[in-house]
C-alpha positions in Angstrom: 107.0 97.3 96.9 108.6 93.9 96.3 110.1 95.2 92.8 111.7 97.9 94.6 112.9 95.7 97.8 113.8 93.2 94.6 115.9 96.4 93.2 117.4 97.5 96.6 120.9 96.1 96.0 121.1 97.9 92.3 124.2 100.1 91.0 124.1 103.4 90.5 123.9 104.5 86.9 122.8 101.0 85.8 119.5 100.4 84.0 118.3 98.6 87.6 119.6 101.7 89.4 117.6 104.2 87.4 114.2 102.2 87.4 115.0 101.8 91.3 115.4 105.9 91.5 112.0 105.9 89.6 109.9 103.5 91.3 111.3 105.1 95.0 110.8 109.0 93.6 106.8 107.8 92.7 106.2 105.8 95.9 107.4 109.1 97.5 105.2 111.5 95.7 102.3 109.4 96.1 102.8 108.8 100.2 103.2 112.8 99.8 99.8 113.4 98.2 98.2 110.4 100.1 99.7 110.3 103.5 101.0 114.0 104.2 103.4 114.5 107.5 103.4 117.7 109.5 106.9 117.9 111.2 106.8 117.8 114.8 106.9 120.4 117.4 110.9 120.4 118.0 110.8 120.2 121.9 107.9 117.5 121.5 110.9 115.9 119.0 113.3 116.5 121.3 111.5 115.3 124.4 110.4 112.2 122.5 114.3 111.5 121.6 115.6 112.2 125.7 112.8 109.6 126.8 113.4 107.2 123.9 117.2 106.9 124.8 116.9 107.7 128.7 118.8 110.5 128.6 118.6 113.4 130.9 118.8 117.5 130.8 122.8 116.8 132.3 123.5 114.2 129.1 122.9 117.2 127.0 125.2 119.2 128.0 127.7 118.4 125.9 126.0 119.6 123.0 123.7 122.5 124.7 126.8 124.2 127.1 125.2 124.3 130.5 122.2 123.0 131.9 121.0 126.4 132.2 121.1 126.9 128.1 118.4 123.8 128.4 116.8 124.7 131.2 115.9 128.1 129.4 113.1 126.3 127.6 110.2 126.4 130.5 108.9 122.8 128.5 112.3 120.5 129.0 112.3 122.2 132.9 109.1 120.3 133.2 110.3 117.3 131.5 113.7 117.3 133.5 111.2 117.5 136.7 109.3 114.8 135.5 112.3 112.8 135.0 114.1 113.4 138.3 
């Protein structure tokens, strides 16, 4: 890890770029293989990123139309119950 934090600041296309590209790529197969990650649940993501930045069913509005479009998913009802 330190050769590769040593590496960050390389140039593309550069003989330090391409061993940084190789050292990351293997670091990331072998956290694959060694340390697998299931995505999450969406609403669990979704929930998780409200509460993280204290944002409300009515903040989301701009990007979900109404608050019926996100009320339409009985799980962020809850959470927008909770939150109230």
């Amino acid at each position: 890890m330190k050769e590769i934090e040593s590496l960050m600041m390389a140039e593309p296309d550069t003989p330090e770029g391409e061993k940084l590209d190789v050292m990351t790529t293997l670091v990331e197969v072998y956290e694959a293989r060694h340390f697998p990650m299931d995505l999450p649940d969406p609403v669990e993501a979704l929930k998780f990123e409200m509460e993280r930045k204290s944002l409300t069913v009515k903040d989301l509005e701009p990007v979900t139309g109404t608050s019926n479009h996100v009320y339409e998913n009985t799980e962020l009802q809850a959470l927008a119950d909770f939150r109230r």
